[in-house]
mmJSON file of the N, C-alpha and C atoms, coordinates in Angstrom:
{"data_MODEL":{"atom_site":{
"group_PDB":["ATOM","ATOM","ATOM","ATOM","ATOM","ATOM","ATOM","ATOM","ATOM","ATOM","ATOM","ATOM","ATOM","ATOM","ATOM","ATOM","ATOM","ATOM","ATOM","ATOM","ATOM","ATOM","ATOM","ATOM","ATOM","ATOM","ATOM","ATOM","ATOM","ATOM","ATOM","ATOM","ATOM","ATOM","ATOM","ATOM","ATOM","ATOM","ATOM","ATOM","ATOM","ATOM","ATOM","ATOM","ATOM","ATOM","ATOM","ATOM","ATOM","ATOM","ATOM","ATOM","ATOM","ATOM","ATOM","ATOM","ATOM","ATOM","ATOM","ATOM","ATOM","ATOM","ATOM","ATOM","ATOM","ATOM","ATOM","ATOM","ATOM","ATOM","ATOM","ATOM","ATOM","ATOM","ATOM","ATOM","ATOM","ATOM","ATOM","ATOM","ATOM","ATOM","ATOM","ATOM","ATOM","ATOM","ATOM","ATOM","ATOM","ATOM","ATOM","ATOM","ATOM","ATOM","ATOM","ATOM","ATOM","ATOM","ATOM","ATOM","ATOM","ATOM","ATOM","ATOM","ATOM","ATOM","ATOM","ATOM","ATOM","ATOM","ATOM","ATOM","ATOM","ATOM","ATOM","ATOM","ATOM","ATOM","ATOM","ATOM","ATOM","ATOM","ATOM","ATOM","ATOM","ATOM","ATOM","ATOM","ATOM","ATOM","ATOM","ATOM","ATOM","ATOM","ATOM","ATOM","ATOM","ATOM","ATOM","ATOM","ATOM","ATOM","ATOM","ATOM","ATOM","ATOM","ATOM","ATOM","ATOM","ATOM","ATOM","ATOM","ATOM","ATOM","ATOM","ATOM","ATOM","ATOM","ATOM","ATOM","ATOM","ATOM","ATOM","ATOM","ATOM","ATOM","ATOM","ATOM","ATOM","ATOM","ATOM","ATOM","ATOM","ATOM","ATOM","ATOM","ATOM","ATOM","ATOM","ATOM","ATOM","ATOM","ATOM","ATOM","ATOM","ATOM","ATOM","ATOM","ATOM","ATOM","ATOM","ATOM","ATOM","ATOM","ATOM","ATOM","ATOM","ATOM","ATOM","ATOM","ATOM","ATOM","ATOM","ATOM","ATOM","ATOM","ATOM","ATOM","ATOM","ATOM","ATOM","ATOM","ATOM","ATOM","ATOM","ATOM"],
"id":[1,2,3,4,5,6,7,8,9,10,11,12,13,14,15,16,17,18,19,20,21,22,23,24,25,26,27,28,29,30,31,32,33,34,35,36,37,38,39,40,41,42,43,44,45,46,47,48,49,50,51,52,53,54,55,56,57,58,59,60,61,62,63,64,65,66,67,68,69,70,71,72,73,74,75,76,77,78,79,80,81,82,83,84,85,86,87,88,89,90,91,92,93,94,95,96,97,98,99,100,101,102,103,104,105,106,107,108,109,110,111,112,113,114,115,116,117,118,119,120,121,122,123,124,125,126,127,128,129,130,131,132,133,134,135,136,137,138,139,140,141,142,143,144,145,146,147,148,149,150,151,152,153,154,155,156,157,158,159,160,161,162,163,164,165,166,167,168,169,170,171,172,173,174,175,176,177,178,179,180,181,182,183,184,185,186,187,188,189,190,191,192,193,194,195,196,197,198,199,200,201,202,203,204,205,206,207,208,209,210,211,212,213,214,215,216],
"type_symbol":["N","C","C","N","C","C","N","C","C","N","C","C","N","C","C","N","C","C","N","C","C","N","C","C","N","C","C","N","C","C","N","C","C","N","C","C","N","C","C","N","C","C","N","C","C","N","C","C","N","C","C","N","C","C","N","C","C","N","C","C","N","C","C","N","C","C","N","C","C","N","C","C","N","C","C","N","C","C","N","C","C","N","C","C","N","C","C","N","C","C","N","C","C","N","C","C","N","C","C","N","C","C","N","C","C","N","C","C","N","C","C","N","C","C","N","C","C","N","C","C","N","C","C","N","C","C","N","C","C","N","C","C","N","C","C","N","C","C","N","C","C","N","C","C","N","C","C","N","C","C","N","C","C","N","C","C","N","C","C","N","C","C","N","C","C","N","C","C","N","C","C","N","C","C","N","C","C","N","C","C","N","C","C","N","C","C","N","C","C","N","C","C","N","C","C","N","C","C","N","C","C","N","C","C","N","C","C","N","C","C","N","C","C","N","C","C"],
"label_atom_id":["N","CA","C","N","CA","C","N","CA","C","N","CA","C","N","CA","C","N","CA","C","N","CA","C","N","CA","C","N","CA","C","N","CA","C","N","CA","C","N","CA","C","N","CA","C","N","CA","C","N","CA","C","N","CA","C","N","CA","C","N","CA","C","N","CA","C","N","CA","C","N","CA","C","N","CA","C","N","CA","C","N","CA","C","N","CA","C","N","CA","C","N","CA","C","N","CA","C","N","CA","C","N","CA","C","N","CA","C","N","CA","C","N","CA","C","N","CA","C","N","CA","C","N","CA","C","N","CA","C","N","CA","C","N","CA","C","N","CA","C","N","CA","C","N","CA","C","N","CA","C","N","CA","C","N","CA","C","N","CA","C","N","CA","C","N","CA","C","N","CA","C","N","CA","C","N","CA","C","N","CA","C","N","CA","C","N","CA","C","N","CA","C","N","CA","C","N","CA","C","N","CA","C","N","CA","C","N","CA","C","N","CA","C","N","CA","C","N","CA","C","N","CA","C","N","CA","C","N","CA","C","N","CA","C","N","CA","C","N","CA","C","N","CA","C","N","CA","C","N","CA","C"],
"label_alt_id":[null,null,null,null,null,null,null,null,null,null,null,null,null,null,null,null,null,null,null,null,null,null,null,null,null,null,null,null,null,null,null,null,null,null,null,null,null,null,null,null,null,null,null,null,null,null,null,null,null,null,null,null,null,null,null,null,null,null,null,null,null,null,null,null,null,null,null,null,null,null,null,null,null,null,null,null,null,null,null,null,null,null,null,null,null,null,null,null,null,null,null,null,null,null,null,null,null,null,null,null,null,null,null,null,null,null,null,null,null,null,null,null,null,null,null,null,null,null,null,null,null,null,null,null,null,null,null,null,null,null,null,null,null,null,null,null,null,null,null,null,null,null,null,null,null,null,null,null,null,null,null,null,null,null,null,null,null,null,null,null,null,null,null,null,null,null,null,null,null,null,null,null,null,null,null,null,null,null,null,null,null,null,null,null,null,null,null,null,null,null,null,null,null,null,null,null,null,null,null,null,null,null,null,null,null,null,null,null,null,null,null,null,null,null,null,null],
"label_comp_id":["UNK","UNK","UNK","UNK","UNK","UNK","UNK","UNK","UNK","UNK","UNK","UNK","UNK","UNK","UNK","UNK","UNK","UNK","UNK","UNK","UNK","UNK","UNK","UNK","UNK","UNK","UNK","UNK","UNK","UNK","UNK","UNK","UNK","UNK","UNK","UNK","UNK","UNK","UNK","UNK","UNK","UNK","UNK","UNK","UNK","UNK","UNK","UNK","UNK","UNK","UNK","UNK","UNK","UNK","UNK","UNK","UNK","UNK","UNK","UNK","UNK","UNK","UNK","UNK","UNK","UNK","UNK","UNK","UNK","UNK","UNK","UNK","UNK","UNK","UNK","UNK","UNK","UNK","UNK","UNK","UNK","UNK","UNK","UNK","UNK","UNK","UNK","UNK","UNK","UNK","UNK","UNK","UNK","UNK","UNK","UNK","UNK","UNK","UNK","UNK","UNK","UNK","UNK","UNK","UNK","UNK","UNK","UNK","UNK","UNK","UNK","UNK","UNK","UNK","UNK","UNK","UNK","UNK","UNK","UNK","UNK","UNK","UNK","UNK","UNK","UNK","UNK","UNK","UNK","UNK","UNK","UNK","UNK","UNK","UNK","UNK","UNK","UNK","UNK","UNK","UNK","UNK","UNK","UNK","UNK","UNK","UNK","UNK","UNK","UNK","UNK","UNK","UNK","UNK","UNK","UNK","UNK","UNK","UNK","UNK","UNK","UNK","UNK","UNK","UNK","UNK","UNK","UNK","UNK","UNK","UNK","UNK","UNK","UNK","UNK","UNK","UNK","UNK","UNK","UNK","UNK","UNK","UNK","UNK","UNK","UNK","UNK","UNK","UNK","UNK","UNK","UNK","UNK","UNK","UNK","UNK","UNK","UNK","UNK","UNK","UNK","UNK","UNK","UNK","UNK","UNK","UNK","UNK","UNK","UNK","UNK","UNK","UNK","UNK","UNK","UNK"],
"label_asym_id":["A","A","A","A","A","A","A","A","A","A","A","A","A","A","A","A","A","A","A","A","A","A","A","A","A","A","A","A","A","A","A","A","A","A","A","A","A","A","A","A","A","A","A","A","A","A","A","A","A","A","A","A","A","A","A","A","A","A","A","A","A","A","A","A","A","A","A","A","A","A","A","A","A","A","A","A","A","A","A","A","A","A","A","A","A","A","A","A","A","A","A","A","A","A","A","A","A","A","A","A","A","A","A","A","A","A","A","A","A","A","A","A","A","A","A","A","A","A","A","A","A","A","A","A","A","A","A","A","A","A","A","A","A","A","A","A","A","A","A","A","A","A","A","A","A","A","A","A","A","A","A","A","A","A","A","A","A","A","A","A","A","A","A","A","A","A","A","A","A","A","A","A","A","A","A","A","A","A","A","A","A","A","A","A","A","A","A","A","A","A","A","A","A","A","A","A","A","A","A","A","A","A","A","A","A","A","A","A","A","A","A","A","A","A","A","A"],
"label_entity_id":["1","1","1","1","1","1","1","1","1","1","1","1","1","1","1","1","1","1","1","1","1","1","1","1","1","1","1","1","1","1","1","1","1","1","1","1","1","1","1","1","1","1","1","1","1","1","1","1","1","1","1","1","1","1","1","1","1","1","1","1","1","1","1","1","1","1","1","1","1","1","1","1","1","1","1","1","1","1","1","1","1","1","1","1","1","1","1","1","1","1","1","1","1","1","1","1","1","1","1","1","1","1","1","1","1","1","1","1","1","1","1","1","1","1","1","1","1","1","1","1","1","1","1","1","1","1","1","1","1","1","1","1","1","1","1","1","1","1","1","1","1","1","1","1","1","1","1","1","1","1","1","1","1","1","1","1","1","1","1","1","1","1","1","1","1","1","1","1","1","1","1","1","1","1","1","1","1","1","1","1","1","1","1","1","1","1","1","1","1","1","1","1","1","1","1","1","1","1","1","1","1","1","1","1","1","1","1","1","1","1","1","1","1","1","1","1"],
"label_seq_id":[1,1,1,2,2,2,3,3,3,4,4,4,5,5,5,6,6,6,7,7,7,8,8,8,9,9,9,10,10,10,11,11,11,12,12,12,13,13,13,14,14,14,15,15,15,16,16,16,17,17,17,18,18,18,19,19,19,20,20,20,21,21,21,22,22,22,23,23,23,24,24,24,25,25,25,26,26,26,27,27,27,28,28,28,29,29,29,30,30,30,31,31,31,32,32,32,33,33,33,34,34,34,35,35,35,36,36,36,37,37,37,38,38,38,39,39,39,40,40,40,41,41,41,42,42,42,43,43,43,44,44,44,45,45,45,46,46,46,47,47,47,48,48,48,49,49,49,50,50,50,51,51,51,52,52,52,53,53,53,54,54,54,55,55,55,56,56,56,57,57,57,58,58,58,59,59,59,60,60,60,61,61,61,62,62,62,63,63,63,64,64,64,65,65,65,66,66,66,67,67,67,68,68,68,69,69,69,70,70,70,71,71,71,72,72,72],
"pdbx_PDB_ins_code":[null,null,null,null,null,null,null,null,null,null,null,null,null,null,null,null,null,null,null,null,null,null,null,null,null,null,null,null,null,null,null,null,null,null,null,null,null,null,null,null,null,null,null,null,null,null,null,null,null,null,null,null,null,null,null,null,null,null,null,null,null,null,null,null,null,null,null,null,null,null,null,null,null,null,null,null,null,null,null,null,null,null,null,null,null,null,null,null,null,null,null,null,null,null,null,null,null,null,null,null,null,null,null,null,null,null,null,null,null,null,null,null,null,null,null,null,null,null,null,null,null,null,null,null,null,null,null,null,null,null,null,null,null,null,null,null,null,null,null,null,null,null,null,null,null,null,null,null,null,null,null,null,null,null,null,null,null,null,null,null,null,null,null,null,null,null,null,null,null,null,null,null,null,null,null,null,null,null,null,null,null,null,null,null,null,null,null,null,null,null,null,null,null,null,null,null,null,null,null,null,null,null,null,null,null,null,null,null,null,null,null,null,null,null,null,null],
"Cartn_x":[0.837,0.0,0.885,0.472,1.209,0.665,1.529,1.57,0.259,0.022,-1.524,-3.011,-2.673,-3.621,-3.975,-2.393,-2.573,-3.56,-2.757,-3.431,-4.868,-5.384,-6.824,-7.576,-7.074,-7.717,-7.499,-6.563,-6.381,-7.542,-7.642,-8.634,-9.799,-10.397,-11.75,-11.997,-10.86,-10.633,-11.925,-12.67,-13.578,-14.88,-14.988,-16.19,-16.342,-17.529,-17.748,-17.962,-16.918,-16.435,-15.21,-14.76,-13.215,-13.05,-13.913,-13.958,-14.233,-14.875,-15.501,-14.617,-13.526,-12.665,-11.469,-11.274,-10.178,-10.84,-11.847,-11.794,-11.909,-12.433,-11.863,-10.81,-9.861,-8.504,-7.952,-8.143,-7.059,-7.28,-8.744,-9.652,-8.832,-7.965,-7.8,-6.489,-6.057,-4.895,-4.077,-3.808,-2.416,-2.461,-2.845,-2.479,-2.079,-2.086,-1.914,-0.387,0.128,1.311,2.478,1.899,2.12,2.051,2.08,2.289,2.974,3.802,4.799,4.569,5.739,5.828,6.147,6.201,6.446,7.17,8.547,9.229,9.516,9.416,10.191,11.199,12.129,13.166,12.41,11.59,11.396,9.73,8.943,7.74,7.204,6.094,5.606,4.295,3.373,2.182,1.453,1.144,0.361,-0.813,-1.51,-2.49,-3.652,-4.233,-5.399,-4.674,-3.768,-2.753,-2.558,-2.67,-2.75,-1.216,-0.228,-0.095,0.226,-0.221,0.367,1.151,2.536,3.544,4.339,3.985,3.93,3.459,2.921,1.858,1.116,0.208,-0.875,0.107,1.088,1.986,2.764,3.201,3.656,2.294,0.981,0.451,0.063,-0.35,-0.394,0.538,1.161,3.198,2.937,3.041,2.443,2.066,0.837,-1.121,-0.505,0.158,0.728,1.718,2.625,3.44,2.845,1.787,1.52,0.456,-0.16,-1.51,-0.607,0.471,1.109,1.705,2.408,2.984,2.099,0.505,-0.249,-0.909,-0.777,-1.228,-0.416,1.063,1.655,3.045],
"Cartn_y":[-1.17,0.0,1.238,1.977,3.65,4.179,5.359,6.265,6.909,7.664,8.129,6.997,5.903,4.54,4.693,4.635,4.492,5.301,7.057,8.423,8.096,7.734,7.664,7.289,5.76,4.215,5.359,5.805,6.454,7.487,8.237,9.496,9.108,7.952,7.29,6.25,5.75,4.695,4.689,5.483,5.469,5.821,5.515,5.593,4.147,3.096,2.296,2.546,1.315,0.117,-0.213,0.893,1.095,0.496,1.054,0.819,-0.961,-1.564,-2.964,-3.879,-3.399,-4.129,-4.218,-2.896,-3.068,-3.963,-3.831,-4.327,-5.805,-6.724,-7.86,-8.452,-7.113,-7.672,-7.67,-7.059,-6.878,-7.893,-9.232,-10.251,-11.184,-11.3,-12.372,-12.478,-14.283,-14.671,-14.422,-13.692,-13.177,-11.875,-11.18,-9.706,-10.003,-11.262,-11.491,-11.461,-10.859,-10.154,-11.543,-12.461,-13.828,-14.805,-14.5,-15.546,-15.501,-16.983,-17.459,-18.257,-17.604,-18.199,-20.058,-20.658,-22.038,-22.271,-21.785,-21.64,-23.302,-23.913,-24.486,-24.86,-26.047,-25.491,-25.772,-26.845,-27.006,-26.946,-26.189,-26.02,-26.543,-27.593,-28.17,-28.017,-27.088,-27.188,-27.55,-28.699,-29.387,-28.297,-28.94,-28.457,-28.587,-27.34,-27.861,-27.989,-27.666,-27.528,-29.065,-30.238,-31.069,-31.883,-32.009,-32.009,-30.429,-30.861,-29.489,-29.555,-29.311,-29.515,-28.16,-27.548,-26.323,-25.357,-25.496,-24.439,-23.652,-23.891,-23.167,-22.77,-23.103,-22.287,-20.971,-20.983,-20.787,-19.442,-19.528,-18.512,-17.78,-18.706,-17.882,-17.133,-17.426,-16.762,-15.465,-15.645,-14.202,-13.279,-13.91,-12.713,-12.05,-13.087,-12.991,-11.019,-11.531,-10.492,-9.231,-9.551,-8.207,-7.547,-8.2,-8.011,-7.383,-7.429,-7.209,-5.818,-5.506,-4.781,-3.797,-3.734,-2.826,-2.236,-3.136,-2.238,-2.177,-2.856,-1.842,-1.548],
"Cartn_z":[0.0,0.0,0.0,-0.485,-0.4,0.66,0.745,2.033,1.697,0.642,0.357,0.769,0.354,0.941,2.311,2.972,4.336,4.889,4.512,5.252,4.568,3.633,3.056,4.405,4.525,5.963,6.886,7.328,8.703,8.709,7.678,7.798,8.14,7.667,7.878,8.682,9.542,10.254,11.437,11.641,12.737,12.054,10.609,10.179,9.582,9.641,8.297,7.018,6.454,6.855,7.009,7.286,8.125,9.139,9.988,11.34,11.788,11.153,11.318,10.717,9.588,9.174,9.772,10.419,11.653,12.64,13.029,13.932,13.924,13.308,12.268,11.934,11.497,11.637,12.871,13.405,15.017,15.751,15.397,16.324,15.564,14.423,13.199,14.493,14.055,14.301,13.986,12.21,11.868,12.78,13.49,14.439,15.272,15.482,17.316,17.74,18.474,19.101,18.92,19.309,19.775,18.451,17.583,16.188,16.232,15.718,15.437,14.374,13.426,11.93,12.078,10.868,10.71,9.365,9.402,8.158,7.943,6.921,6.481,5.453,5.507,4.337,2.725,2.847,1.545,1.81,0.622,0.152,-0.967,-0.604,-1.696,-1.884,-3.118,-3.34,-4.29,-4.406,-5.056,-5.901,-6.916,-7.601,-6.379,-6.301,-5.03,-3.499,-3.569,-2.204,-1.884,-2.89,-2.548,-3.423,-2.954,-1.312,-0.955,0.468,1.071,2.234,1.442,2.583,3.053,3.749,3.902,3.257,2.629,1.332,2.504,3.327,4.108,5.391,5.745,6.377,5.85,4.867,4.034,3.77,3.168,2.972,4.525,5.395,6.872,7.084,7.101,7.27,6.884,5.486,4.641,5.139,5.381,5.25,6.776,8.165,9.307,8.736,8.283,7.965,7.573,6.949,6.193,6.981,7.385,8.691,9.678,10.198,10.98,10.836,9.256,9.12,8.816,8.483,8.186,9.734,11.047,11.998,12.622,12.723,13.564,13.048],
"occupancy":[1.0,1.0,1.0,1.0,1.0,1.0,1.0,1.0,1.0,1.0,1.0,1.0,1.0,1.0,1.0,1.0,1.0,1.0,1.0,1.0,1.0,1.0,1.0,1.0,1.0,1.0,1.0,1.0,1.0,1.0,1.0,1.0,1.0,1.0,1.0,1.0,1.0,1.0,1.0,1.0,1.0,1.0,1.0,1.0,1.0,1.0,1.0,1.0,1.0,1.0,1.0,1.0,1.0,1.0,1.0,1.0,1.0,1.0,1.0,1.0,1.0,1.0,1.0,1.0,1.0,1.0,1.0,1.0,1.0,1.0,1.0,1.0,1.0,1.0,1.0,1.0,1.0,1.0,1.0,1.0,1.0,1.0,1.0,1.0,1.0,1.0,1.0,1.0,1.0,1.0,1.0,1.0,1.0,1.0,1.0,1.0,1.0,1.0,1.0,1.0,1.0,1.0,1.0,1.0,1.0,1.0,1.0,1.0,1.0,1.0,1.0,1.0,1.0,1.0,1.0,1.0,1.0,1.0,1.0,1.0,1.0,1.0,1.0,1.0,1.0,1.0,1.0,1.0,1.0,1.0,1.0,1.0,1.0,1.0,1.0,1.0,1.0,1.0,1.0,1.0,1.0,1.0,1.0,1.0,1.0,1.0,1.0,1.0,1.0,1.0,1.0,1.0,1.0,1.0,1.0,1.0,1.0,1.0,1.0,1.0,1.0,1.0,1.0,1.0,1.0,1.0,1.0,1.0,1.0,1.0,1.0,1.0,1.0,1.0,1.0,1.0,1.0,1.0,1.0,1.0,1.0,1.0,1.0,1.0,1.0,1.0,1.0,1.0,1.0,1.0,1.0,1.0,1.0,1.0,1.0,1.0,1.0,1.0,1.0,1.0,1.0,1.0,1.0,1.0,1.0,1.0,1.0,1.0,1.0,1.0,1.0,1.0,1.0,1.0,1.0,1.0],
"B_iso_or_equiv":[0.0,0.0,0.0,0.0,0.0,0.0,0.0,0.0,0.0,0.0,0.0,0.0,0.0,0.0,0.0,0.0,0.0,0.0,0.0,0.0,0.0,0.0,0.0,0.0,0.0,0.0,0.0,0.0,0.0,0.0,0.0,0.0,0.0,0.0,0.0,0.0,0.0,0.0,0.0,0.0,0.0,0.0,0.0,0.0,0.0,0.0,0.0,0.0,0.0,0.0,0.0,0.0,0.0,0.0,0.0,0.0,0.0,0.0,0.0,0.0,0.0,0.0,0.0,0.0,0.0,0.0,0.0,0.0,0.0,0.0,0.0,0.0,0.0,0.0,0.0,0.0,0.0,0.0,0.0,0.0,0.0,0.0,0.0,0.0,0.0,0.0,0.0,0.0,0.0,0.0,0.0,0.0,0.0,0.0,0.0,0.0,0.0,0.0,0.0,0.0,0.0,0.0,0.0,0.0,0.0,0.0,0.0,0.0,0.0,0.0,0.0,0.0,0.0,0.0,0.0,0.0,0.0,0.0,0.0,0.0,0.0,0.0,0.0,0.0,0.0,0.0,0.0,0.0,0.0,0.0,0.0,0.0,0.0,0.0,0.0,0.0,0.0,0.0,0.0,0.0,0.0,0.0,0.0,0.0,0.0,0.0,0.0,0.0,0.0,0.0,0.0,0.0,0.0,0.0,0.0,0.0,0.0,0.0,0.0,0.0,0.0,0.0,0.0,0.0,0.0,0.0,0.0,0.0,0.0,0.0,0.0,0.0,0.0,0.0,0.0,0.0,0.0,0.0,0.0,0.0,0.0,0.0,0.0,0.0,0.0,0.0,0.0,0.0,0.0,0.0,0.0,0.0,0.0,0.0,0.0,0.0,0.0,0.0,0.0,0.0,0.0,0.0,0.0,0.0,0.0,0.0,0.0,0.0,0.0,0.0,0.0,0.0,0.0,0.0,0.0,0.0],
"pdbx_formal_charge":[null,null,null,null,null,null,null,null,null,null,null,null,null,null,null,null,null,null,null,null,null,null,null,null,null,null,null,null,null,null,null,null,null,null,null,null,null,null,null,null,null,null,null,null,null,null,null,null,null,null,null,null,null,null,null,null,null,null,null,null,null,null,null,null,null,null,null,null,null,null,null,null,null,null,null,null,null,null,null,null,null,null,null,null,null,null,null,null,null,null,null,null,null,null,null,null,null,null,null,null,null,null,null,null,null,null,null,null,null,null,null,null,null,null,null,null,null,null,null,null,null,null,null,null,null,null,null,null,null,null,null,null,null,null,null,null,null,null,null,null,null,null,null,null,null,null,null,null,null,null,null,null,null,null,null,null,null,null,null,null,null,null,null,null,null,null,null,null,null,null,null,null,null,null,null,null,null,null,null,null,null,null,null,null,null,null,null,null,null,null,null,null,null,null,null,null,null,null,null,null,null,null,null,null,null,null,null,null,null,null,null,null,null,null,null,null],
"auth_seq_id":[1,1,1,2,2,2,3,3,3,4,4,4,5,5,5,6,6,6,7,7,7,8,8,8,9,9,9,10,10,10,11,11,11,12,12,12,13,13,13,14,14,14,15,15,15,16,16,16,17,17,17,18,18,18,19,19,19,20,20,20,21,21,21,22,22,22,23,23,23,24,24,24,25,25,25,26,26,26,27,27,27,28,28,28,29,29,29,30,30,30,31,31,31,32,32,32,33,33,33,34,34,34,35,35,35,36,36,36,37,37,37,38,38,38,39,39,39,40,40,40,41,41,41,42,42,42,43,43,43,44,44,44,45,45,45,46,46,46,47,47,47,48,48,48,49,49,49,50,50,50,51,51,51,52,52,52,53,53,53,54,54,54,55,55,55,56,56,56,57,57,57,58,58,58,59,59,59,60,60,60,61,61,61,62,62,62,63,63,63,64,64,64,65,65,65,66,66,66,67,67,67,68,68,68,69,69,69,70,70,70,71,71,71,72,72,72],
"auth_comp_id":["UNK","UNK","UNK","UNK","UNK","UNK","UNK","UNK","UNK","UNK","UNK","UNK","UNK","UNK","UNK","UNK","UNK","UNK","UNK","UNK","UNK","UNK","UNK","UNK","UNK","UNK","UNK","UNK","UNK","UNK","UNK","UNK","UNK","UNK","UNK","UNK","UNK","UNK","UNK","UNK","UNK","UNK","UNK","UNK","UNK","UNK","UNK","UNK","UNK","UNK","UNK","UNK","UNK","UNK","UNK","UNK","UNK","UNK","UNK","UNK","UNK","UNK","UNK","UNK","UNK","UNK","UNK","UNK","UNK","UNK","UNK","UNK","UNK","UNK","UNK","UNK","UNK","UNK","UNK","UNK","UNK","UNK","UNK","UNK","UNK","UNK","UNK","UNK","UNK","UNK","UNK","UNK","UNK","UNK","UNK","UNK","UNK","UNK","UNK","UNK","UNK","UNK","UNK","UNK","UNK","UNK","UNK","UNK","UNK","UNK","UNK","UNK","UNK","UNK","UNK","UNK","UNK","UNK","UNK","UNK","UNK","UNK","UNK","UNK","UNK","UNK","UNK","UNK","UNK","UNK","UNK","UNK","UNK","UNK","UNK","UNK","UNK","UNK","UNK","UNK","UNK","UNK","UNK","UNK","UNK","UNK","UNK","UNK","UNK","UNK","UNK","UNK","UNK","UNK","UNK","UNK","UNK","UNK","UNK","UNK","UNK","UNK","UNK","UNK","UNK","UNK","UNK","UNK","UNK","UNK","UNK","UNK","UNK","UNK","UNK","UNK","UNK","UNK","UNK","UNK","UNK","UNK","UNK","UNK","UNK","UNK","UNK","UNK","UNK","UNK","UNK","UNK","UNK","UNK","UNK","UNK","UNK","UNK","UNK","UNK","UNK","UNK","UNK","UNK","UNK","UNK","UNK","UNK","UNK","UNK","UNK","UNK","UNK","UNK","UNK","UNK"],
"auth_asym_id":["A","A","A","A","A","A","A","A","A","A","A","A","A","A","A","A","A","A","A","A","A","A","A","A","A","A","A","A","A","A","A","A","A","A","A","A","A","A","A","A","A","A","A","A","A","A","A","A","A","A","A","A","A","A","A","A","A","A","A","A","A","A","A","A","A","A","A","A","A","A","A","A","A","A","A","A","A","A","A","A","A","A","A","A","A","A","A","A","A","A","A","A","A","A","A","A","A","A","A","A","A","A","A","A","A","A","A","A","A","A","A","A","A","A","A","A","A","A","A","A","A","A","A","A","A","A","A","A","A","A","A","A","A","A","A","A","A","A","A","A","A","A","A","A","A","A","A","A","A","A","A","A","A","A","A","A","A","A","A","A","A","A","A","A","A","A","A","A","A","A","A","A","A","A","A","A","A","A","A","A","A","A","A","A","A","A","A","A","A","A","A","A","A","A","A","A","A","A","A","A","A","A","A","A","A","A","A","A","A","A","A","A","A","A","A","A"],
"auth_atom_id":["N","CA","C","N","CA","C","N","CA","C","N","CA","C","N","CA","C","N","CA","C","N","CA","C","N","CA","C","N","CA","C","N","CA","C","N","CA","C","N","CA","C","N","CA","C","N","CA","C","N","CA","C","N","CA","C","N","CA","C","N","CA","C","N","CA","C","N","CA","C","N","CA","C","N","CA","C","N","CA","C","N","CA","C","N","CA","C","N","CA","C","N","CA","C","N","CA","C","N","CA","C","N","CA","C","N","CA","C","N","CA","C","N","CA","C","N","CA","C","N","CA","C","N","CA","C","N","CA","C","N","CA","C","N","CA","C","N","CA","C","N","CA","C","N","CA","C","N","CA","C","N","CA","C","N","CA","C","N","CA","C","N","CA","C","N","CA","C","N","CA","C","N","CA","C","N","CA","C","N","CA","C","N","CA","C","N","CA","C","N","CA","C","N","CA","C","N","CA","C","N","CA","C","N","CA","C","N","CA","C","N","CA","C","N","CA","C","N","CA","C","N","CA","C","N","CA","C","N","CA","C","N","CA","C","N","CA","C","N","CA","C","N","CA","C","N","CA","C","N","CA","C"],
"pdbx_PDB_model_num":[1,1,1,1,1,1,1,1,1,1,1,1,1,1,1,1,1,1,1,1,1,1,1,1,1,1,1,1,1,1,1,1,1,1,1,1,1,1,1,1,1,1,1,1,1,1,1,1,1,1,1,1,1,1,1,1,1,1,1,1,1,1,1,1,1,1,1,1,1,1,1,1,1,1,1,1,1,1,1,1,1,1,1,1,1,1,1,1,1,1,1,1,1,1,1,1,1,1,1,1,1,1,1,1,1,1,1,1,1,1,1,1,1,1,1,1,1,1,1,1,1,1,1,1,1,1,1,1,1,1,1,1,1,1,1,1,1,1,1,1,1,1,1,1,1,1,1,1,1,1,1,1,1,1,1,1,1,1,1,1,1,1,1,1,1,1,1,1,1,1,1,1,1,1,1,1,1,1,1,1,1,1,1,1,1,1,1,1,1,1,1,1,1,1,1,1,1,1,1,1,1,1,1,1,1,1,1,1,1,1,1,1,1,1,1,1]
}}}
């Protein structure tokens, strides 16, 4: 997101549907202070995540990072 994005969310952050999506995210498991990633060395994702050998770690990890880095 850009700095203009951000200041946009921030300006309206206490109106909906600002407000209800923060608050949504901040309840989600990727915000939580206390996540801990699950790196592993090798990633395998199947068509359909099937197999999924770290694939859904691997996208938690992610969404974790970026959820993270957008509120704090």
């Amino acid at each position: 997101m850009s700095n203009s994005q951000l200041d946009d969310v921030y300006r309206h952050i206490d109106q909906e549907p600002w407000k209800s999506a923060l608050a949504q995210t901040m309840a989600s498991k990727y915000a939580a202070l206390d996540y801990r990633p699950r790196p592993r060395k090798t990633v395998e994702c199947g068509p359909y995540s099937k197999p999924d050998l770290g694939c859904s770690d691997e996208i938690d990890d992610a969404t974790a990072a970026y959820t993270q880095a957008l509120l704090w």
